[in-house]
C-alpha beads as a LAMMPS data file, in Angstrom:
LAMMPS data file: protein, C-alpha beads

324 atoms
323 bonds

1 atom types
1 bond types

-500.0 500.0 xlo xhi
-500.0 500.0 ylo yhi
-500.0 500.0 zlo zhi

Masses

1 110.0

Atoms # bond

1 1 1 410.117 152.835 -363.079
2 1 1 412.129 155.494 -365.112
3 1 1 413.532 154.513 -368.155
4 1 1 417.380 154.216 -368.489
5 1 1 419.777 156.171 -370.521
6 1 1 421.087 153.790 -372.776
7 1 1 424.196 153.353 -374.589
8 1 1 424.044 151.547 -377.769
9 1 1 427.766 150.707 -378.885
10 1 1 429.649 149.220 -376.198
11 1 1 432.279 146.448 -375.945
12 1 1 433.408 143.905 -373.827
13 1 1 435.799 140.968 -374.019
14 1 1 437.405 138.719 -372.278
15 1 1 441.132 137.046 -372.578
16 1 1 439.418 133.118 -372.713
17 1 1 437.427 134.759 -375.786
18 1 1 440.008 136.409 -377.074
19 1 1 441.973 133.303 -376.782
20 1 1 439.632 131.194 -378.135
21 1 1 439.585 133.229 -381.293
22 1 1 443.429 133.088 -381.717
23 1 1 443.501 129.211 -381.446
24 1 1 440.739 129.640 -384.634
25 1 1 443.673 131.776 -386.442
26 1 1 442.009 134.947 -385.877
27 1 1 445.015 137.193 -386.219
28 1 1 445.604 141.221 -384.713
29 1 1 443.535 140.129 -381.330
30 1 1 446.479 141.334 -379.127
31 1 1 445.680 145.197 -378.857
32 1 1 442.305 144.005 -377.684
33 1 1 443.938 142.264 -374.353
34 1 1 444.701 145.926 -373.261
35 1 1 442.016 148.082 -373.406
36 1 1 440.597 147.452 -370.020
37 1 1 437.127 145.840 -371.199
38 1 1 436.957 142.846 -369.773
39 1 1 434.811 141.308 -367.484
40 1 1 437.251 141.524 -364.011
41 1 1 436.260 143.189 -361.151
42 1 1 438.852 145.721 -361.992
43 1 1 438.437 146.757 -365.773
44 1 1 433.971 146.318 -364.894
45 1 1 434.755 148.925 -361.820
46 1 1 436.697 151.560 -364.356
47 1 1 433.548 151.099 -367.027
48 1 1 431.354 151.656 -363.960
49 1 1 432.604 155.055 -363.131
50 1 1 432.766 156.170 -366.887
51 1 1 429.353 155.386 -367.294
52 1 1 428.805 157.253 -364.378
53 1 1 431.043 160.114 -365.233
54 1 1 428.460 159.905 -368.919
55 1 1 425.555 159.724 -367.124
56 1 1 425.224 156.240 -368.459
57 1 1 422.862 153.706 -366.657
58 1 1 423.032 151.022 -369.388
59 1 1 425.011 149.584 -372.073
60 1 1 424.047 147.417 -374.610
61 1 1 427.133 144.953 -375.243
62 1 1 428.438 143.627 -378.317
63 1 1 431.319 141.974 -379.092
64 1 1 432.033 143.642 -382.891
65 1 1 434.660 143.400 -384.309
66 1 1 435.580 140.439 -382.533
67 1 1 433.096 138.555 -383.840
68 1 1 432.708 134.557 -384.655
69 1 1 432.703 135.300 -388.037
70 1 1 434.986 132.007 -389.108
71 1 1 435.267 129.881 -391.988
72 1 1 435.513 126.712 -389.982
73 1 1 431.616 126.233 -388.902
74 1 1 432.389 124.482 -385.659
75 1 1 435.004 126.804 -384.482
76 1 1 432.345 129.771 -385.375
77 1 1 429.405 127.943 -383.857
78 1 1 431.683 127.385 -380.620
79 1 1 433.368 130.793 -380.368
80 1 1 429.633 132.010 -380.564
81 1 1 428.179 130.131 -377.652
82 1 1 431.216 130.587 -375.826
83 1 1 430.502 134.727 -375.902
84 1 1 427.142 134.441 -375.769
85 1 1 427.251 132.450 -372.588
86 1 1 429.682 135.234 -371.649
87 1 1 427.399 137.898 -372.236
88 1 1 424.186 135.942 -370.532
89 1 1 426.147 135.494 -367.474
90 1 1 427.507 139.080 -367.022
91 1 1 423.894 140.510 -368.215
92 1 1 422.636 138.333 -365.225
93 1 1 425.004 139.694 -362.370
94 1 1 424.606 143.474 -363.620
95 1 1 421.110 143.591 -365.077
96 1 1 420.934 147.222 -364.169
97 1 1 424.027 148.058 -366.218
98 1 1 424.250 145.366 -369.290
99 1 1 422.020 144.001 -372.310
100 1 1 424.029 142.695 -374.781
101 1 1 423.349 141.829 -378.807
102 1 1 424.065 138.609 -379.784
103 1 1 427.177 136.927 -382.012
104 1 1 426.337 135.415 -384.812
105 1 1 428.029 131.826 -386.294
106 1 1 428.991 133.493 -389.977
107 1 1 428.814 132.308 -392.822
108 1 1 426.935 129.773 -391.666
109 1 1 423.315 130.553 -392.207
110 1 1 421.565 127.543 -390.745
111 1 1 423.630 127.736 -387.460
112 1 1 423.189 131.631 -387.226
113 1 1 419.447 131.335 -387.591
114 1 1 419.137 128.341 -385.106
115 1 1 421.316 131.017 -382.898
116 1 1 418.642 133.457 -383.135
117 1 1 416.765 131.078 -380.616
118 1 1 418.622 133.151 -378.016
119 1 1 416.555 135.863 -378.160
120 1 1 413.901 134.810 -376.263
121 1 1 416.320 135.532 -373.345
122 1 1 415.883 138.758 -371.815
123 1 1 419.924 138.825 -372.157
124 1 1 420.008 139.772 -375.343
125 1 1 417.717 142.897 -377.207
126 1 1 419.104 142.592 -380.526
127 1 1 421.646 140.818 -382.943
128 1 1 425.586 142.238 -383.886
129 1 1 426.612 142.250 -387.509
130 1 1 429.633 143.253 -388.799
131 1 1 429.533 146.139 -392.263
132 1 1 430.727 143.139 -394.232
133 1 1 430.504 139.182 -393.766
134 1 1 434.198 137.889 -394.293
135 1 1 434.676 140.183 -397.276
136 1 1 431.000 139.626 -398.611
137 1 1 428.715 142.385 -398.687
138 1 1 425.535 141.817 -396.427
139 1 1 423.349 142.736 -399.381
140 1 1 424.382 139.502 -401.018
141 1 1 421.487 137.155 -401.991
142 1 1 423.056 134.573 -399.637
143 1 1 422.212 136.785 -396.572
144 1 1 418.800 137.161 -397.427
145 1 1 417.522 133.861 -395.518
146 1 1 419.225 135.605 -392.457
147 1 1 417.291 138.816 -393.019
148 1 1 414.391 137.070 -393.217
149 1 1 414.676 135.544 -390.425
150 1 1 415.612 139.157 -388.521
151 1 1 412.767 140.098 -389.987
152 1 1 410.121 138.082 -388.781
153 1 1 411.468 138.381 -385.378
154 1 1 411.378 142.652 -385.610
155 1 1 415.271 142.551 -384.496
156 1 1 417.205 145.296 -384.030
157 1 1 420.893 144.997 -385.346
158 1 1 423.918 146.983 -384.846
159 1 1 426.398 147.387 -387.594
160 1 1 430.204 147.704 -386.975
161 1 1 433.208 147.645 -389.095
162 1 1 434.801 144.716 -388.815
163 1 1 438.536 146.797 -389.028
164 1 1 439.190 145.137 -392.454
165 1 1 440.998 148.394 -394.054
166 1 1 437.367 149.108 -396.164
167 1 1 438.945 145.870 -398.172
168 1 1 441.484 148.923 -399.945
169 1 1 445.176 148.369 -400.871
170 1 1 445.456 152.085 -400.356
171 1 1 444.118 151.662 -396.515
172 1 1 445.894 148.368 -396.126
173 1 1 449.120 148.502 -393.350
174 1 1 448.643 152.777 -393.211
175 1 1 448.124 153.952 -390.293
176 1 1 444.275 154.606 -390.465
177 1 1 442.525 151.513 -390.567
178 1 1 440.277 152.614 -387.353
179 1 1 440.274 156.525 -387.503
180 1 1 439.384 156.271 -391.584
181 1 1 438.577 153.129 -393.068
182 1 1 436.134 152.207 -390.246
183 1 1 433.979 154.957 -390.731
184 1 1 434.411 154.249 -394.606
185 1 1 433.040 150.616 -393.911
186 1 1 430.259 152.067 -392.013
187 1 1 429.620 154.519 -395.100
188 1 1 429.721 151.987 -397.946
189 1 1 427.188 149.188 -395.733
190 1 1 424.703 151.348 -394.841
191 1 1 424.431 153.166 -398.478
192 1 1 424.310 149.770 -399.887
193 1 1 421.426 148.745 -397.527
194 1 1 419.688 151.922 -398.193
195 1 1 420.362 151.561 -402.287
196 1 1 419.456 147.830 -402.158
197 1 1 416.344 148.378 -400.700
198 1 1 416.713 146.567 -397.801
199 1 1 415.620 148.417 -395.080
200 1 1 412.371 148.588 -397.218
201 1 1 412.142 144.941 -398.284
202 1 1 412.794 143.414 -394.513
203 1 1 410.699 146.401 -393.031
204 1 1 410.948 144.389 -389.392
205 1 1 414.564 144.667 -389.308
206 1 1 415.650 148.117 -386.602
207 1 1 419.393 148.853 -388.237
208 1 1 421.944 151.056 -386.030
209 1 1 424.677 152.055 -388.092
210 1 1 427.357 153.297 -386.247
211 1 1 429.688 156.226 -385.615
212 1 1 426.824 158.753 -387.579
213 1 1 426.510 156.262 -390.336
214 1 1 430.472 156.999 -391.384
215 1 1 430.022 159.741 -393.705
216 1 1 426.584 159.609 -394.591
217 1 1 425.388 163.236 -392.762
218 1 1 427.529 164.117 -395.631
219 1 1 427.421 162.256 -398.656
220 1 1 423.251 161.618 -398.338
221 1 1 422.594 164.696 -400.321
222 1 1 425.075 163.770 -403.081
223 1 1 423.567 159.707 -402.948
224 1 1 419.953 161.658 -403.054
225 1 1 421.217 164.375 -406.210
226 1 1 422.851 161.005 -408.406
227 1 1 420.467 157.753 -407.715
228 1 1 418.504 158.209 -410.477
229 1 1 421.258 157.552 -413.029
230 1 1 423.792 155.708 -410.932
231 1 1 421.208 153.560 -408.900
232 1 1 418.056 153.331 -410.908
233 1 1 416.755 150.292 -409.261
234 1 1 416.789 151.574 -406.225
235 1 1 413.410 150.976 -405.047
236 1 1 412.898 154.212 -402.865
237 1 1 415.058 157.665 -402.912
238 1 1 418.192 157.520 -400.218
239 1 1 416.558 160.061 -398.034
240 1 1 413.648 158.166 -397.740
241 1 1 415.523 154.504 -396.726
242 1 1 417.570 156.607 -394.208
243 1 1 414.363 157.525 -392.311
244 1 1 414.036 153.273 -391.450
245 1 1 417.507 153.242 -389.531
246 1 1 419.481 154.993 -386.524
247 1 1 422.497 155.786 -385.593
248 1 1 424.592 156.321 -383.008
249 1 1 426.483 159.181 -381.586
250 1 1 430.107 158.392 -381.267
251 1 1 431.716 161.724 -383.085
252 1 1 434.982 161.882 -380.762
253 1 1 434.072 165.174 -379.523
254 1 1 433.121 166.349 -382.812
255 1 1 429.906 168.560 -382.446
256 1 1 429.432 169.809 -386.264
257 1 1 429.484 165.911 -386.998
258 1 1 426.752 165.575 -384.473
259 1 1 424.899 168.456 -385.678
260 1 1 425.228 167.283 -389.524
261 1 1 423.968 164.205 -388.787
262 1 1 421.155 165.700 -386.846
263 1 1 420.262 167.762 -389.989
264 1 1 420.576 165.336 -392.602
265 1 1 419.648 162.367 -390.823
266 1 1 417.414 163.746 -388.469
267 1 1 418.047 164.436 -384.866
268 1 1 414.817 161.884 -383.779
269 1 1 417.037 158.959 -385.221
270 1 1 419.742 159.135 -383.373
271 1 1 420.740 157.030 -380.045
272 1 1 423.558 157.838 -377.647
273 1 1 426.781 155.599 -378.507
274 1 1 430.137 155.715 -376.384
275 1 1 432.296 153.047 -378.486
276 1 1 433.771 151.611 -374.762
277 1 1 436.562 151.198 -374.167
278 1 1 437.925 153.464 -378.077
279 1 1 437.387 156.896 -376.313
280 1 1 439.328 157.825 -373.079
281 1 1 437.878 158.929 -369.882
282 1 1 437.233 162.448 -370.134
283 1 1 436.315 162.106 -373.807
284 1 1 433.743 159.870 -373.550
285 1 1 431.736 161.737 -370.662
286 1 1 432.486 165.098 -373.208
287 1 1 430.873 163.518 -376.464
288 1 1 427.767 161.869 -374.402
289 1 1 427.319 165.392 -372.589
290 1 1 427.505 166.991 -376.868
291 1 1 423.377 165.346 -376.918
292 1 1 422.725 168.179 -374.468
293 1 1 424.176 171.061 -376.244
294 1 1 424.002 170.454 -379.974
295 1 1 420.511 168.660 -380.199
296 1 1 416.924 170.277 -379.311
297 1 1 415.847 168.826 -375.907
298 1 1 413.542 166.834 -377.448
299 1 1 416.162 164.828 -379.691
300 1 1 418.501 164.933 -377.344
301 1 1 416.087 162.937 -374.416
302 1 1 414.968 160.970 -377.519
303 1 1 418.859 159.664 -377.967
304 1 1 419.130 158.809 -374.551
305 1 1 416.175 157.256 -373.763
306 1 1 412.918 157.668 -376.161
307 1 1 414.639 155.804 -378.928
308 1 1 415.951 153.132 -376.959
309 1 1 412.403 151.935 -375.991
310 1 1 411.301 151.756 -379.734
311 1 1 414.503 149.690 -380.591
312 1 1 414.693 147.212 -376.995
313 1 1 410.939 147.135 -376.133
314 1 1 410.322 146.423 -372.807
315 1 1 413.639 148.138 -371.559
316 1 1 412.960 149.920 -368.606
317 1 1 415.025 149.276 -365.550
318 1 1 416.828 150.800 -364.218
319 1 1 420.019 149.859 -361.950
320 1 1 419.007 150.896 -358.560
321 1 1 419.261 147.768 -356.468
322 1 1 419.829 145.715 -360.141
323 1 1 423.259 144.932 -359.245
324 1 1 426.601 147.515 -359.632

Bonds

1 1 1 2
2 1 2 3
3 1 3 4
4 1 4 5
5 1 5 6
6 1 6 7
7 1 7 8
8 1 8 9
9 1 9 10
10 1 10 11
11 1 11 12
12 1 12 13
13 1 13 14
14 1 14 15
15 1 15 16
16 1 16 17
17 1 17 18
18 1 18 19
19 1 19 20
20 1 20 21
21 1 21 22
22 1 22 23
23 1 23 24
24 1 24 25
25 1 25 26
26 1 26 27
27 1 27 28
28 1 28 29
29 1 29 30
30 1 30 31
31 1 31 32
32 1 32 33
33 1 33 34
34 1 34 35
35 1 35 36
36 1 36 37
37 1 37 38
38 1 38 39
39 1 39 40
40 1 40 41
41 1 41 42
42 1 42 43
43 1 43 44
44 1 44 45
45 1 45 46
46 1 46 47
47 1 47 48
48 1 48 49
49 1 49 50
50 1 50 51
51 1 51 52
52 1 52 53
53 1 53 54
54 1 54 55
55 1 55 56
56 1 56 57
57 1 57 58
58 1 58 59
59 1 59 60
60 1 60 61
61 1 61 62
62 1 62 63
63 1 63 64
64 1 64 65
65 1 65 66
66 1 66 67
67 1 67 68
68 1 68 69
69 1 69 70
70 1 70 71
71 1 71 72
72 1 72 73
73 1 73 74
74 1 74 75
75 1 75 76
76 1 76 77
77 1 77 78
78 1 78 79
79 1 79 80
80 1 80 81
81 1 81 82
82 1 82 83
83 1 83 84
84 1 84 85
85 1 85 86
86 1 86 87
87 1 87 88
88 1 88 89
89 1 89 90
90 1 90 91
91 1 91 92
92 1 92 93
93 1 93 94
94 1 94 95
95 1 95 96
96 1 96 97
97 1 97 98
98 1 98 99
99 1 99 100
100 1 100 101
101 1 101 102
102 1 102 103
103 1 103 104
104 1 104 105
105 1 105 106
106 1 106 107
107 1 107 108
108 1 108 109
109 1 109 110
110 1 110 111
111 1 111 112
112 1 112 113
113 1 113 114
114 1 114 115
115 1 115 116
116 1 116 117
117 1 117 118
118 1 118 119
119 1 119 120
120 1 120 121
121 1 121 122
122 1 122 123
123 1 123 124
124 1 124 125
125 1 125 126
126 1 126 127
127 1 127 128
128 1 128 129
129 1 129 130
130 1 130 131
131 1 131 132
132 1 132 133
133 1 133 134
134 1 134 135
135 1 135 136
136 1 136 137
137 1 137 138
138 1 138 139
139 1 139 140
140 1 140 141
141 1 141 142
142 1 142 143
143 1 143 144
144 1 144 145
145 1 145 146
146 1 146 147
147 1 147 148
148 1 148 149
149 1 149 150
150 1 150 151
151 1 151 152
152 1 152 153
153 1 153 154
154 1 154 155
155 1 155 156
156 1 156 157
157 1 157 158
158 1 158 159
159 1 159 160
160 1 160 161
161 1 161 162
162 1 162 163
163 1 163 164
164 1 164 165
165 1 165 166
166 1 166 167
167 1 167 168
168 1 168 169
169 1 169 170
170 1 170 171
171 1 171 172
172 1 172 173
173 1 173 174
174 1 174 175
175 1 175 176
176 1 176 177
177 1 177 178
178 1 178 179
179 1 179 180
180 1 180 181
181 1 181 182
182 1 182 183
183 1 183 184
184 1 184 185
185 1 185 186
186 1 186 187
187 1 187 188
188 1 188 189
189 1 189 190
190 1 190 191
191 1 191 192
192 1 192 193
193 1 193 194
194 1 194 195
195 1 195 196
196 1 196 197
197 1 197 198
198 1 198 199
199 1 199 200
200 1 200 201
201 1 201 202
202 1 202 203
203 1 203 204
204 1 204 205
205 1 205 206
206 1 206 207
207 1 207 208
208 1 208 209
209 1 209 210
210 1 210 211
211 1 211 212
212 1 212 213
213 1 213 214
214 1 214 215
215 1 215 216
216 1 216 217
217 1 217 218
218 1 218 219
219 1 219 220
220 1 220 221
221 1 221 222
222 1 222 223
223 1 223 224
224 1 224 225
225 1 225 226
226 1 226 227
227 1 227 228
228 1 228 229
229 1 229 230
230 1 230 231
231 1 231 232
232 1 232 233
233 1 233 234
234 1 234 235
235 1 235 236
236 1 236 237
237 1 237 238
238 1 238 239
239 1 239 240
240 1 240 241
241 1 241 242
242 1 242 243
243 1 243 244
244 1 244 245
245 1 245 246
246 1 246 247
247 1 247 248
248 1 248 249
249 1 249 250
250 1 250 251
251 1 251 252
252 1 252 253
253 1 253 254
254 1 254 255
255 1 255 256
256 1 256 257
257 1 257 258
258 1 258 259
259 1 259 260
260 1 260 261
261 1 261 262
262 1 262 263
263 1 263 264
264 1 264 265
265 1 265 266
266 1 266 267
267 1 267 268
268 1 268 269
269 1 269 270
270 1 270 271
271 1 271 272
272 1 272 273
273 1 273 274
274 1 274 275
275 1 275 276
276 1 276 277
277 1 277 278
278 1 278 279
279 1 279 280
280 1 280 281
281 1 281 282
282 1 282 283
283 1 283 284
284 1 284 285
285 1 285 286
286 1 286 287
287 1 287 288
288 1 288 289
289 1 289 290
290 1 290 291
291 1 291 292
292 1 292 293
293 1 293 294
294 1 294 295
295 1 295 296
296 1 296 297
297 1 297 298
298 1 298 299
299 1 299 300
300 1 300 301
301 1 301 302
302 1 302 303
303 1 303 304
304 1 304 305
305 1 305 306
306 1 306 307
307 1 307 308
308 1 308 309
309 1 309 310
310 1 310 311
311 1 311 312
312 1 312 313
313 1 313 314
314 1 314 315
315 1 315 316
316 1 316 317
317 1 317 318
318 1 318 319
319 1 319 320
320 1 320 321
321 1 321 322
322 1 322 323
323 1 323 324
């Protein structure tokens, strides 16, 4: 059995999650209701054919940045079974086309790591964090039961802004929160993993940062030339914690983006990313078809396949005669 090309950042939601979010006075959900990722037959037959058009067998699902990231702990324990179930039911009529990473109950430690049960169904391949936890970095001490617990199950977890404006005044109602400050929430998480040690200290943990890592193919060098005085205590030189993660490929159609990030964070750690449904049609076929002409054919197989079985062991089905 051939091993599927797999895309890594991929979204789906529908209106009764969506709606159940709202009623928990989660507020800007309504641009969400109208980007044709859902789970009808209509907006699942459109994804089909852009997959297609990609040369996509598989997406892994996640539901970032809606996540059930609430203060309330039985609205965000409900809101995450309620998308969970979601995802284990679609997974289970398309298992040649879906895996999905599970939602997390946030803050709420106890219920998040009783959530992690759910791994042990072949739905779900991984868990879906957001680049901060309601304003709280996820280097915080308070995290680090959760790590552990990522940890000794060797989980691999996708980071995604959570859309908050990079928690800036200057980003704050300008009309850039997704183009800029979501790739500057991706930057600022993943240097602070990398600076806090983490990826070192929870050495089980397989982190995707998304979107290249924000601006990391740029600013590693820079992170490399000034941790010794500005980060002393970091236990391990930038470059070197970089080498533990991956990262997607969603650039926009960008290929010096793809190749910096090939260069500085190596083209054998990257995995192919579309960001469903955030780039249109012919777009997202364009960027997934950039693998083949800006990385070396071995990075570029390794992004669409090779890495995927280190991160979702056991992945290897394809969809002919799974369903879609």
């Amino acid at each position: 059995m051939s091993a599927p090309v797999v895309d890594v950042h991929a979204h789906l939601w529908t209106p009764e999650y969506i709606d159940l979010l709202a009623g928990s006075g989660v507020a800007g959900l309504e641009m969400y209701r109208h980007l044709g990722a859902g789970a009808g037959d209509a907006d699942l037959e459109r994804r089909f054919a852009l997959m297609d058009d990609g040369g996509i067998d598989l997406q892994i699902l996640s539901a970032t940045p809606l996540v059930p990231h609430l203060d309330d702990p039985e609205a965000a324990i409900a809101a995450a079974r309620h998308v969970n179930d979601e995802y284990a039911a679609i997974v289970s009529r398309f298992p040649g086309r879906f895996r999905a990473f599970l939602a997390l109950p946030l803050p709420h430690l106890e219920a998040a790591t009783r959530a992690l049960e759910r791994l042990d169904d072949d739905a779900f391949v991984g868990v879906a964090l957001t680049t901060d936890i309601l304003g709280t970095p996820l280097t915080d001490v308070r995290f680090d039961p959760l790590f552990a617990a990522l940890d000794a199950r060797s989980a691999t977890v996708l980071l995604h802004p959570v859309g908050g404006d990079a928690r800036s005044a200057l980003l704050a109602d300008r009309p850039m929160r997704w183009a800029v400050g979501a790739p500057i929430e991706d930057t600022i998480a993943m240097a602070d993993l990398l600076l806090a040690g983490h990826l070192s200290r929870f050495p089980g943990i397989r982190v995707i940062g998304t979107h290249l890592g924000g601006a990391l193919p740029m600013l590693l060098p820079r992170m490399q030339a000034q941790q010794p005085w500005e980060a002393p205590d970091a236990p391990e030189p930038p470059t070197t914690a970089a080498r533990r993660a991956w990262f997607d490929t969603v650039t926009h159609v960008n290929p010096a983006a793809l190749r910096a990030a090939s260069e500085v964070l190596g083209g054998d750690r990257l995995v192919l990313g579309t960001d469903f449904p955030f780039q249109a049609a012919g777009e997202l076929a364009e960027d997934a078809a950039l693998l083949g002409t800006v990385l070396s054919a071995e990075h570029a197989s390794l992004a669409r396949t090779g890495n995927a079985e280190v991160l979702f062991p056991g992945l290897r089905q394809t969809r002919d005669g799974a369903g879609a």
